[in-house]
C-alpha positions in Angstrom: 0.0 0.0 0.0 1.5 3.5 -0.8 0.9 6.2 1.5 -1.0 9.4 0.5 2.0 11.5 -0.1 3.9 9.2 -2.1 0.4 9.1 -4.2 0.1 12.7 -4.3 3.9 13.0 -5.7 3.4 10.3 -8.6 0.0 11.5 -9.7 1.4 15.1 -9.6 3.9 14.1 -12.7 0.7 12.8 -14.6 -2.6 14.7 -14.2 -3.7 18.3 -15.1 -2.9 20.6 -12.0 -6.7 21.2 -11.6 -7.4 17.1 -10.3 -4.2 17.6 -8.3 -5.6 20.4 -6.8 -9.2 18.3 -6.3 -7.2 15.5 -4.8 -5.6 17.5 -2.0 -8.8 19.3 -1.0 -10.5 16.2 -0.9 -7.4 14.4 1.3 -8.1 17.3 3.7 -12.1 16.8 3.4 -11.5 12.8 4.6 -8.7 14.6 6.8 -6.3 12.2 5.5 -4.2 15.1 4.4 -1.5 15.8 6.8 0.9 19.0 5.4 3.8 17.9 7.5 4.7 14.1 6.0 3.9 16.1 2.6 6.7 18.3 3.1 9.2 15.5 5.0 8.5 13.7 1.1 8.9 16.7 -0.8 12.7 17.4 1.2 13.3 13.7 -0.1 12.5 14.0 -3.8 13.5 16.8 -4.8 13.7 16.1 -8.6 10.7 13.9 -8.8 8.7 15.0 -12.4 5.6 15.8 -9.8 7.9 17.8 -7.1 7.3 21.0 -8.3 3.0 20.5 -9.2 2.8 18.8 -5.8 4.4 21.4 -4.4 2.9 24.5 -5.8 -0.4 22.7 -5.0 0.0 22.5 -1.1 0.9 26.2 -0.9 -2.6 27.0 0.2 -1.9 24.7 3.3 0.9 26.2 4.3 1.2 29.3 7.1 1.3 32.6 5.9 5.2 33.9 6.2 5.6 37.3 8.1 7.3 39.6 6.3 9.0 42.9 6.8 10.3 43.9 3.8 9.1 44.4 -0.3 12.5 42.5 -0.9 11.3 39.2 1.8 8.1 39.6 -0.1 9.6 39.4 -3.8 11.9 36.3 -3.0 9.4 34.2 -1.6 7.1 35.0 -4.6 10.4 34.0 -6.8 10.4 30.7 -5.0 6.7 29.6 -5.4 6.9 30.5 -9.1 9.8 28.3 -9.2 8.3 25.5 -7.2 11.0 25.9 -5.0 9.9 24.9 -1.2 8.8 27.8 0.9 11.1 29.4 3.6 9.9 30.5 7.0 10.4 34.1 7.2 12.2 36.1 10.1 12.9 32.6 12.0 14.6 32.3 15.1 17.5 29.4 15.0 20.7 29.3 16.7 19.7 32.8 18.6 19.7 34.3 15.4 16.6 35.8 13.4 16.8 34.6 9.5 15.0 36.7 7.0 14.3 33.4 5.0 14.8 29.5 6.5 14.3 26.4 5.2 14.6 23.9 8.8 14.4 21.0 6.8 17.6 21.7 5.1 19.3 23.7 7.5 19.6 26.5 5.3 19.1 30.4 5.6 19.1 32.9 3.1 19.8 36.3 4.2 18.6 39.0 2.0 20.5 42.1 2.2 20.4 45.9 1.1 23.8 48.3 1.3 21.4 50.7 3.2 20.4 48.2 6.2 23.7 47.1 6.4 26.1 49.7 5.5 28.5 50.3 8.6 32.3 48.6 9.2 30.4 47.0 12.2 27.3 45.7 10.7 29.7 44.2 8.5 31.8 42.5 11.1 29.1 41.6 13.1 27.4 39.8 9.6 30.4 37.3 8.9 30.8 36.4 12.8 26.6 35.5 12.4 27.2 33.6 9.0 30.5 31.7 11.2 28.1 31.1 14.1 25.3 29.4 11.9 27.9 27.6 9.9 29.3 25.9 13.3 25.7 25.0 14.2 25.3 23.3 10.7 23.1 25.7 9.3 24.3 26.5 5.6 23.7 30.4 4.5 24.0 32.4 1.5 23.7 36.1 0.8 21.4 37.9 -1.9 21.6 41.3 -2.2 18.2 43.5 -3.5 20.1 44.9 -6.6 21.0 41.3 -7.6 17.1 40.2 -7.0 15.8 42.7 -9.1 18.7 42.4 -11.6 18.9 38.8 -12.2 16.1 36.8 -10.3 16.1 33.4 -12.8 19.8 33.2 -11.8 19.5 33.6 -7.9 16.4 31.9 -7.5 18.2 28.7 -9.6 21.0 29.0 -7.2 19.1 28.9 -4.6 17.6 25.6 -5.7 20.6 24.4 -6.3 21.6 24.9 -3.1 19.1 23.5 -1.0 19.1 20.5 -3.7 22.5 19.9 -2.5 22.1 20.2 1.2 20.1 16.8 3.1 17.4 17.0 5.0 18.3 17.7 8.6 16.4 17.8 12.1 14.3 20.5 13.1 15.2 21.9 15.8 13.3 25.5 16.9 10.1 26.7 17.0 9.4 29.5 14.8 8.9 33.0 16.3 7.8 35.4 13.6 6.7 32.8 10.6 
């Protein structure tokens, strides 16, 4: 017997987007549907022909991020189009808020502007963080606004490639803004 997220994955490579859709709201309507082992299978396969359908299809399910910024708010739009998993937003890990984390990979992207950030201390204080996180196993990279709005197919393709590079880890904090 295959279990409903391993169904939901292989269907999603085969039928319209519409009965996908149909076939998650009615998982939830038996409440069979349970967002969580969804997501633990989606960290597994990334690269499965239905990875990105499924994934774009249990959006609705998901919490609404918090975000502060137009720039927090632009990324994670770049990531659903791309079918990329959604990040928490301004998460707490390691005593250190994340503008965007994925605690299924252990991975953090900060997003940064010259203007929030644009003091000799701000950034000392910004490579000590990225040290800290690195020691606690959390992988970071750094995307600059200008670089967002100049080349987003290219970041958000690196970012994939990224996490699709990193394995699945623990998750270990609770998140405080998202």
């Amino acid at each position: 017997m295959t279990a409903l997220p391993r169904t939901l994955l292989d269907l999603a490579a085969t039928v319209r987007f519409e009965w996908l859709e149909k076939m998650v709201e009615r998982a939830e309507d038996l409440e069979l549907f349970d967002l969580r082992a969804v997501e633990e299978l989606l960290a597994r396969t990334v690269g499965h022909h239905g990875h990105g359908r499924l994934r774009k299809s249990i959006a609705l399910y998901k919490p609404t991020s918090f975000t502060r910024s137009s720039l927090e708010r632009r990324f994670l739009e770049l990531c659903l189009e791309a079918g990329l998993p959604q990040p928490r937003t301004n998460y707490v890990e390691e005593g250190f808020e994340l503008d965007c984390y994925w605690p299924e990979f252990c991975f953090a992207v900060e997003l940064d502007l010259f203007e929030t950030h644009g003091t000799r201390a701000a950034f000392e204080r910004d490579r000590k963080r990225q040290e800290d996180l690195l020691l606690a196993g959390i992988g970071m990279t750094r995307v600059t606004g200008p670089r967002l709005e100049r080349e987003p197919d290219e970041v958000i393709e690196r970012v994939g490639r990224l996490l699709s590079a990193r394995a699945p880890c623990r998750v270990s904090s609770m998140p405080s803004g998202g």
